[in-house]
N, C-alpha and C positions, 0 to 999 in steps of 0.2 A: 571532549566528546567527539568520536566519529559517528555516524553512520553510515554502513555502506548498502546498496539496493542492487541487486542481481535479478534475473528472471525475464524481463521483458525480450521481447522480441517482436517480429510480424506473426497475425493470425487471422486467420477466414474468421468471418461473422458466425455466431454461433461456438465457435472454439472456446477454448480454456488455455488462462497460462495462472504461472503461479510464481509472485514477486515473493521476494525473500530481504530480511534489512536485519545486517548484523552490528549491533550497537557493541561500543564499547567507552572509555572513560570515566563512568559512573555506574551507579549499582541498579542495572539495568531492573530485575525484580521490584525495585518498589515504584515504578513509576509508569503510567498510562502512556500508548504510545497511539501515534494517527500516522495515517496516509493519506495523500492530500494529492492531487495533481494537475495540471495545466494544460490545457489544450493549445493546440497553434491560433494565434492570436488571441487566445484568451486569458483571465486573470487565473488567479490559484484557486480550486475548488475544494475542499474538504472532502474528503471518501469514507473516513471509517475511524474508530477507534476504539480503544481494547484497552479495558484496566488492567492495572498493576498482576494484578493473580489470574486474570485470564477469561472471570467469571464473568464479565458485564462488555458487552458490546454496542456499539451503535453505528447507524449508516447512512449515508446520505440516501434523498429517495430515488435519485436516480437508480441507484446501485442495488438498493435494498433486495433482496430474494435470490440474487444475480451471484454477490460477491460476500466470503468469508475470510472475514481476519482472525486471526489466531495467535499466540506465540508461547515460545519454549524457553522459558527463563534458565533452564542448564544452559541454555545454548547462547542465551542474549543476541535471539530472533525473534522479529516480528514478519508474519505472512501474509499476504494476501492474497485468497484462492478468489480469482476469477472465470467466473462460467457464462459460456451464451453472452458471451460480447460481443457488444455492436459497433458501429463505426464508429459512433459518439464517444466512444468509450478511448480513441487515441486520444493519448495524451505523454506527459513524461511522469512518470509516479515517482513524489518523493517521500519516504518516510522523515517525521518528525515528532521533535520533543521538546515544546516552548519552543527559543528562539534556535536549534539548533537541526540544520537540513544535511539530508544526504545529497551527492551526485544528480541524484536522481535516474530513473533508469525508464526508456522510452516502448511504449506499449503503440502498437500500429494495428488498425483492426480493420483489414480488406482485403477483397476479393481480385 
């Protein structure tokens, strides 16, 4: 199993970016996928996840209204559209599936 996570960068509060996590190893279509991420000095937090077919999402309430996950099983992607991010919102985002994590890719949100 890899995955790998792209998209993060620095953003003004308020901004948008949009993380990207291309699985590979297994048969990416039948299985739910989360993003999960960690702030500076803190534990791992849950963000979001997305069943198998696409149709069922959930959020942390942090995030809720803010952030849209999505993905593209031709593609064996999972997304995360982040909008109107706040500072709180730096962290390192990793996609995951059970025990198996990407890189993870670093989200900075300031001014």
């Amino acid at each position: 199993v890899q995955l790998v996570e792209s998209g993060g960068g620095l953003v003004q509060p308020g901004g948008s970016l949009r993380l990207s996590c291309v699985a590979s190893g297994f048969t990416f279509s039948m299985y739910a996928m989360s993003w999960v991420r960690q702030a500076p000095g803190k534990g791992l937090e849950w963000v979001s996840i997305i069943n198998s077919s696409g149709g069922d999402t959930n959020y942390a309430d942090s995030v809720e209204g803010r952030f849209t996950i999505s993905r593209d099983n031709a593609e064996n992607t999972v997304y995360l559209q982040m909008d109107n991010l706040k500072p709180e919102d730096t962290a390192v985002y990793y996609c995951n599936i059970g025990t198996y994590w990407g890189q993870g890719t670093q989200v900075t949100v300031s001014s």
